[in-house]
N, C-alpha and C positions, 0 to 999 in steps of 0.2 A: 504493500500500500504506500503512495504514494504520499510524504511530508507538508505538502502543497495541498492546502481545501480549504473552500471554504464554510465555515460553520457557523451556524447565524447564532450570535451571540444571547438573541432576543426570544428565540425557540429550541436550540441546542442542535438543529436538523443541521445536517450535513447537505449544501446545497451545491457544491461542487468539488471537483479534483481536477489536479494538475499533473502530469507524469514530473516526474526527479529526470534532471538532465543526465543523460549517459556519462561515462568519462571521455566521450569520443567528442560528443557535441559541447563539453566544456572545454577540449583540447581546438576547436573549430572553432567558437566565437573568443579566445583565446586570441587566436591566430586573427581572426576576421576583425579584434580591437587595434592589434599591433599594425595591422594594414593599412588599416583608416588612420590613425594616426600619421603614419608619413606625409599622407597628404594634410590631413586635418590643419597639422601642425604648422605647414604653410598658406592658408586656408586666410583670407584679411579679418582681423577685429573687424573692419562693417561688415562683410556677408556674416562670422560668425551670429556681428548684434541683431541683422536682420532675422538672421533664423533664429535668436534664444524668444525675441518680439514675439514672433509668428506663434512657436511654442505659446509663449502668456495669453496672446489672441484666443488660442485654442483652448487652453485651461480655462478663460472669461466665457466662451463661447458652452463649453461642457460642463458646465460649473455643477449645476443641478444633477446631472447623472453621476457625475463625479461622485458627489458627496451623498448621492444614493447610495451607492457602491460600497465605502466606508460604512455608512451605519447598518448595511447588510452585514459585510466582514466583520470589523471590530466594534459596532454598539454604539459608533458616535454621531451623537446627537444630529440629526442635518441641519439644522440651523448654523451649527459652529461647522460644521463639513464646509458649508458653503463659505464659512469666513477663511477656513483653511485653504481653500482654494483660491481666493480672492490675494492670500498674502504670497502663496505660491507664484502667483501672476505676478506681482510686485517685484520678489526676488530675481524671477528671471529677466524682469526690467531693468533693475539696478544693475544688475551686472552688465546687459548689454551696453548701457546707459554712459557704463564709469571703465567700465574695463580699460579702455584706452590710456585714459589719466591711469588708475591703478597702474599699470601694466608699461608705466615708461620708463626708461631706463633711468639711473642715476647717475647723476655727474660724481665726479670725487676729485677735489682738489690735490695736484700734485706737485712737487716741487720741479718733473721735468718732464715735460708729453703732455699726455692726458689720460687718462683715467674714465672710463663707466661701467655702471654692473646693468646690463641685461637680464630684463626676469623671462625664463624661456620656458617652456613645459618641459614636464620629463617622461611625459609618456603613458603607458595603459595605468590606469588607476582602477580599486578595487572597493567597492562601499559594501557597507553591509549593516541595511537599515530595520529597523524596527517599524513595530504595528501603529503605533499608538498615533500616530499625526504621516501617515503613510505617504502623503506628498511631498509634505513639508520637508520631513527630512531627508529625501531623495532631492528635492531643490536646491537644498543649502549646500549640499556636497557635487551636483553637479553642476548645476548652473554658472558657478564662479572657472571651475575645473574644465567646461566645455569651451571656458570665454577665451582661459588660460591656453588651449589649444592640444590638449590632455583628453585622452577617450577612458569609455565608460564602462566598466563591469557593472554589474550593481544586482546583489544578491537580499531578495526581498524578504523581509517576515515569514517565517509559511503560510501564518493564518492571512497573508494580503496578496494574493497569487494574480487577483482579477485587477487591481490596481496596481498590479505590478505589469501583466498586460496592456493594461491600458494608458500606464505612461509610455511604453514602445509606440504602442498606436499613435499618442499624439506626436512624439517624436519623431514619426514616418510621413505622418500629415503634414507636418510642419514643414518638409524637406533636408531633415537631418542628412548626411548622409550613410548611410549602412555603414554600419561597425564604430561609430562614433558613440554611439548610448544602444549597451547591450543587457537585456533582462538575464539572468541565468535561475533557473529554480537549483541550486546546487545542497549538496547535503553540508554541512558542517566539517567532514573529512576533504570534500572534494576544496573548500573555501580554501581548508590548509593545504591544498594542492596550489592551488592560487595563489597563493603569498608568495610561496616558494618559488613559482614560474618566474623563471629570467624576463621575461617577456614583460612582466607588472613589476612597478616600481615605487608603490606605496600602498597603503591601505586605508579606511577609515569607517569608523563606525559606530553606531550611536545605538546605546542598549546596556546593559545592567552591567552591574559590576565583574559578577564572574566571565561573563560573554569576553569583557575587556581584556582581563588577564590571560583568558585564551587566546584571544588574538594579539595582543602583545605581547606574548611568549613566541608565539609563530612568527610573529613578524622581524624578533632580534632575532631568531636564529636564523632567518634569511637576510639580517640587514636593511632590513625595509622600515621606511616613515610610516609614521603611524601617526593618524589622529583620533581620540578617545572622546565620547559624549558620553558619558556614564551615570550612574546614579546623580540624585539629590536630596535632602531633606532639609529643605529652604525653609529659612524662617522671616517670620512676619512679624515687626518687633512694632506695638503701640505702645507712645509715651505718654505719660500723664498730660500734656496738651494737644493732642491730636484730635482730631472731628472724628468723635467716636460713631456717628451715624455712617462716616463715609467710612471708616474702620471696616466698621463693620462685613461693612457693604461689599468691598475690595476684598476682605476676607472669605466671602463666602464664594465670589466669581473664582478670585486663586485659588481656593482650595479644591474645588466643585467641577469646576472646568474640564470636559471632558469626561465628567464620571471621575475627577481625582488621578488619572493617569496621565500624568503630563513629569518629568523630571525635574520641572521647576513650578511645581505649585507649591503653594504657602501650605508645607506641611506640619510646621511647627510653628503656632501662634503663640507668639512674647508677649505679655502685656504687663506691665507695669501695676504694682499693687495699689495707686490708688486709684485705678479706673476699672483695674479688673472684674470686680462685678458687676460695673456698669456693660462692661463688654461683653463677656459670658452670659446674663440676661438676655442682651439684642440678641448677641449672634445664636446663643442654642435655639431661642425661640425661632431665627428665622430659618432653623436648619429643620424645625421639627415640622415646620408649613411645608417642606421640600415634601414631590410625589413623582416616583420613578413612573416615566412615559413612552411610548414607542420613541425609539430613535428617529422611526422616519418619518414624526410628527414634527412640523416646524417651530409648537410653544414648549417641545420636548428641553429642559433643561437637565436633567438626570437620566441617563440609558443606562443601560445593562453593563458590566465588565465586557471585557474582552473576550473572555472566555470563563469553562468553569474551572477550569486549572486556576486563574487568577482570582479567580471570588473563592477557592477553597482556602488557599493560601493565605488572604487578607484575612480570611475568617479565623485562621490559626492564629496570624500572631492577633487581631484583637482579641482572641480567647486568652494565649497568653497572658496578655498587658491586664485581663480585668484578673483572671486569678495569679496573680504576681500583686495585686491591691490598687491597679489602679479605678480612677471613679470614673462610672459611666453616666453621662450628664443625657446624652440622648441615646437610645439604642434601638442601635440597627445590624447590620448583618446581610447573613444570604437570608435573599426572601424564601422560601421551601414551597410559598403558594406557586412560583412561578415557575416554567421549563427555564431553561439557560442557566444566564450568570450574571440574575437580579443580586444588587446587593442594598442593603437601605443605608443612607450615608447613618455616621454615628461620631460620639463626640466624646470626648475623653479628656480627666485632668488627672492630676497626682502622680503623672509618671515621672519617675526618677532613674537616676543613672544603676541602681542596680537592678530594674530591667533591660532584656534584650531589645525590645522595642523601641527604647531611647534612642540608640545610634544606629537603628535600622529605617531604612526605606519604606511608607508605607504608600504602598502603589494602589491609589484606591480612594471614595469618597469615607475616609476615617480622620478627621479632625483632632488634634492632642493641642491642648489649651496648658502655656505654661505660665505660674506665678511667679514676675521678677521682684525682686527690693526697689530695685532704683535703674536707670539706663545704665551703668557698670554691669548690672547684675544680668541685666538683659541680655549685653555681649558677652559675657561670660557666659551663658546658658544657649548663644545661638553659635557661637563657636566650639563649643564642646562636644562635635559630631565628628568624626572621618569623611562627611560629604563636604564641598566645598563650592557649589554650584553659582545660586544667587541667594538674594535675600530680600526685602520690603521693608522699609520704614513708615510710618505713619506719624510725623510729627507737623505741625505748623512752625517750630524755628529751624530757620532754615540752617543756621551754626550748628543746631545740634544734627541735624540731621546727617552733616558734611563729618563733623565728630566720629557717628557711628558707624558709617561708610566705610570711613578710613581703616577702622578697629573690625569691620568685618573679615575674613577670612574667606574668600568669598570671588568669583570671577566677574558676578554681575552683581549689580545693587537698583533696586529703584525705589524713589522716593515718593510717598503720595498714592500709591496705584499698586496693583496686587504686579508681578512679576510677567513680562509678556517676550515677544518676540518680533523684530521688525527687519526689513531684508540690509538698512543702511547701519545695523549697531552690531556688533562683532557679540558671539553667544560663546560660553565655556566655562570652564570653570577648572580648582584649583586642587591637593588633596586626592582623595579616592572619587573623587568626579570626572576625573581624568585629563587630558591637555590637549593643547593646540585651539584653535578657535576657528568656528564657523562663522560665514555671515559678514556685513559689513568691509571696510577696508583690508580685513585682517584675514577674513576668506578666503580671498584669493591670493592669501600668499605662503600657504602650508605645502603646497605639490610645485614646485617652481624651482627650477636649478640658477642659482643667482651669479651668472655669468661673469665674471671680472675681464671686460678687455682693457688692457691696459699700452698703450705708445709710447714707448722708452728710449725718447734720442739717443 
């Protein structure tokens, strides 16, 4: 049986399958990357900008099936399908947009000649992306890497076989040209076949912690670049002056968003002990008004997990956390009325560092509310993770806010607003979050061989 199906998160029915690629046909589009490339490679920044456009066209134009597609597969809500598609479009603009500027050489002052670094491609590139935002993170890693003049593997989720299809499709539509952005349904051994190929000259990939350390073990023993998007358990720090209505507010989108599967949702809410029960009244109450809805309803703002692997899982360690003593403020769980992988969000205080659940990832609409002394005590308690992703502020001084920033541990920070993603600001983080950065100016500079020509009278 084939690794690749899809299985509707919302009924548990298995509604498709994909065959697993042979090793013949991995050794073939393999080859069919490295080919395209030659040309690719010299291929002008405008025709590439014109073709990544046409792509964005396409995504604007499909937007709606698109994100059908998604809350068939993984559960996500169409409403946010449709916005994920919408920032998909964006990214592949930006880059057409800027590439040019990115992408121009450097002068460098010499005392005799002249001096510049060339940023050039280096060739077949390997991604290997996750479920959970299924376009977005196939954009952020090729769209820059396509501009850079670098072709495409890109090894998809299993449970997203059909959105993985159907980025080929629009890639074909667009006028890509064959062997530039290649789909593979590969198994996990065949991936490590991949790394190893002389042929591919970096990797990158965006998914859990352990996924990381396998591929970054593959990847030093071949020598190969590697860029990690890994875990998070991003904290959302409100201070005793902040607009605890919009706190609130921004709290419940960060955390909730997506059903709670996102790497950088506000999974750890800081709040400062003299608002704290003002905040934990708003916000439980407005968690216990939340009602899980079909995904492929438009006012749907809670769908299903991903799968039931993933709702057993979250069910474990909340079991965990409540007998280890922590308090359950609202309770939720897998729903048992429903097929699939209902889960009811839920909300949680009193946990401490000698549970597991502290410095663990909870992948999932499960809320853990912490009590600080003071803003010291905050950053102490949002730094006290092995993740190092982003984080949220909620304060109205804007000193203090630049204050906590600084003291975060942390690769992104935002102020005022639950934690997002946009195609011109560089995404990553620091810690067991893993390195490199996608996104914005910094995107397209992780796959790039930084040429030094230099003219020596």
């Amino acid at each position: 049986m084939s690794d690749y199906q899809v299985t509707n998160p919302a009924t548990g029915q298995v509604e498709a399958t994909y065959p697993t690629a042979t090793d013949q046909e991995i050794q073939q589009t393999i080859e069919q990357a490295n080919t395209a490339y030659q040309s690719w490679r010299q291929t002008s920044l405008s025709e590439r900008s014109q073709l990544l456009h046409k792509v964005a066209d396409l995504y604007l134009e499909q937007r709606d099936a698109l994100a059908k597609i998604m809350a068939t597969e993984m559960g996500k809500p169409i409403a946010q399908g449709k916005g994920e598609i919408e920032l998909v479009a964006d990214i592949y603009r930006y880059y057409a947009d800027n590439a040019e500027k990115l992408l121009a050489p450097n002068t460098i002052e010499v005392k005799t000649g002249s001096a510049i670094v060339e940023k050039r491609p280096v060739g077949v590139l390997l991604g290997i992306m996750p479920w959970n935002y299924p376009h977005y993170q196939v954009a952020r890693f090729a769209a820059p890497n396509m501009m850079a003049g670098n072709t495409i593997l890109l090894k998809h989720a299993p449970q997203c076989p059909h959105t993985a299809e159907k980025i080929v499709d629009l890639m074909q539509q667009a006028g890509v040209p064959q062997g530039v952005y290649n789909n593979i349904y590969a198994t996990n051994d065949q991936a490590s076949t991949i790394i190893h190929d002389d042929r591919v000259q970096g990797v990158s990939l965006t998914g859990s912690e352990r996924a990381g350390k396998a591929v970054a073990q593959e990847a030093g023993k071949a020598l190969k670049k590697v860029v990690l998007e890994l875990g998070g358990s991003d904290a959302y720090i409100v201070t005793d002056d902040a607009d605890i209505k919009q706190a609130i507010k921004g709290a419940i989108s960060g955390r909730f968003g997506n059903t709670g599967q996102a790497c950088n949702a506000a999974k750890r809410l800081i709040v400062v002990e003299s608002v704290y029960d003002t905040f934990v009244d708003g916000f439980t109450a407005a968690v216990k008004k939340m009602t899980l809805g079909d995904p492929l309803e438009d006012k749907t703002f809670i769908g299903p997990l991903s799968s039931k692997a993933a709702a057993d899982n979250l069910q474990k360690q909340l079991d965990e956390a409540v007998n280890a003593g922590a308090t359950v403020l609202v309770e939720g769980g897998i729903d048992k009325d429903k097929p699939g992988a209902w889960f009811k969000p839920a909300v949680l205080t009193d946990v401490d560092a000698s549970m597991s659940v502290y410095k663990e990832e909870l992948f999932g609409p499960v809320a853990v509310i912490y009590k600080a002394k003071d803003v010291e005590d905050a950053i102490k308690i949002a730094n006290d993770v092995p993740f190092g992703l982003g984080a949220s502020i909620q304060t109205t001084d804007e000193n203090l806010a630049m204050h906590i920033a600084n003291e975060l541990e942390v690769g992104m920070v935002t102020i005022n607003a639950p934690s997002g993603s946009e195609a011109n600001t560089p995404f990553g983080g620091v810690k067991r979050s893993g390195f490199g950065r996608e996104l914005g100016h910094l995107g397209i500079t992780e796959f790039l061989n930084y040429k030094l020509i230099r003219d020596k009278p």
